[in-house]
C-alpha positions as CSV (number, residue, x, y, z in Angstrom):
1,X,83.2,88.9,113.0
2,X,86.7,89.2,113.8
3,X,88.2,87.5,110.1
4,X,86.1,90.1,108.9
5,X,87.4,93.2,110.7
6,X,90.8,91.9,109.9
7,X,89.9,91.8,106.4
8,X,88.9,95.1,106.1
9,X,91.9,96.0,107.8
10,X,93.8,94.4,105.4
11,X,91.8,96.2,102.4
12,X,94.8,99.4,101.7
13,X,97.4,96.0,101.1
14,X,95.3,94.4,98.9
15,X,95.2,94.4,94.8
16,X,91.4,95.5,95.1
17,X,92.4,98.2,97.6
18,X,95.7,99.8,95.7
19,X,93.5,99.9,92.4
20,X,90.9,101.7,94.2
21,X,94.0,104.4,95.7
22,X,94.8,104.2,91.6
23,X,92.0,105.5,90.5
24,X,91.0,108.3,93.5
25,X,94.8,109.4,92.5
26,X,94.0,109.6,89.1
27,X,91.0,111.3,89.7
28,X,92.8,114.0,91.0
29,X,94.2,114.8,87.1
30,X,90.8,116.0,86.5
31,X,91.7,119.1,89.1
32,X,95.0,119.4,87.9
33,X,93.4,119.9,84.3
34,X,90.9,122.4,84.8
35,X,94.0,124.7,87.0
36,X,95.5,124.6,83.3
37,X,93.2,125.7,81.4
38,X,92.7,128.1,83.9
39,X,96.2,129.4,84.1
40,X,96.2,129.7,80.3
41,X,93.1,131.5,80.0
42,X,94.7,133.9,82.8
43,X,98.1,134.2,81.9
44,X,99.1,133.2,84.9
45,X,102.8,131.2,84.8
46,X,102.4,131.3,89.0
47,X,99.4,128.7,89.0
48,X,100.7,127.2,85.6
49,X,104.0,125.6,87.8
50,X,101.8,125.0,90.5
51,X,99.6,122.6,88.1
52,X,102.5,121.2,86.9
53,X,103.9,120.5,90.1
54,X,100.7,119.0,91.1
55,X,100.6,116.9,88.2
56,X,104.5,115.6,89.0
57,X,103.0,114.6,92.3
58,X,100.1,112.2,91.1
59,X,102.3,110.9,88.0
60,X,104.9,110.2,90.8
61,X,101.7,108.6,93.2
62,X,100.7,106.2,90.6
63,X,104.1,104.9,89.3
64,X,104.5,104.1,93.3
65,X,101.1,102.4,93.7
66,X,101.7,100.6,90.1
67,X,105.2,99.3,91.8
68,X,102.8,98.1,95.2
69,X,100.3,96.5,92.6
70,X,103.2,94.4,91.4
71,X,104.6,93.4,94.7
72,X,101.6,92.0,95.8
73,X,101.2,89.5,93.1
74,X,99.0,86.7,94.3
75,X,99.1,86.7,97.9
76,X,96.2,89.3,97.7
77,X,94.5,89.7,101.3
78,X,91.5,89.7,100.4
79,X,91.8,86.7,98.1
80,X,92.5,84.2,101.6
């Protein structure tokens, strides 16, 4: 019971774990798309940035999970 908590522990450090976090912060692009279209439907240059913005932040989330993806190589937790 106890290998198996610590694997699950051990799940956010793991490949299987940070492409999982990839995709939920990918995901997130889908909001960040529909604030666009609304901003440009409404004119609005206020909500426009703060797509942008948003967008910055989950371009900047996946270049850093990309970088743990590599790191981890083959020592993969999960793996043994």
């Amino acid at each position: 019971m106890s290998n198996a908590i610590s694997k699950a522990k051990g799940f956010k450090k793991s490949k299987s774990g940070t492409y999982l976090s990839m995709a939920t912060t990918a995901f997130g692009a889908l909001s960040v798309a529909k604030q666009v279209k609304r901003a440009r439907t409404e004119q609005d240059t206020l909500r426009l940035v703060d797509a942008a913005i948003s967008a910055a932040a989950i371009v900047t989330g996946l270049a850093i999970l990309y970088r743990e993806l590599k790191r981890l190589g083959d020592d993969d937790v999960l793996l043994g």
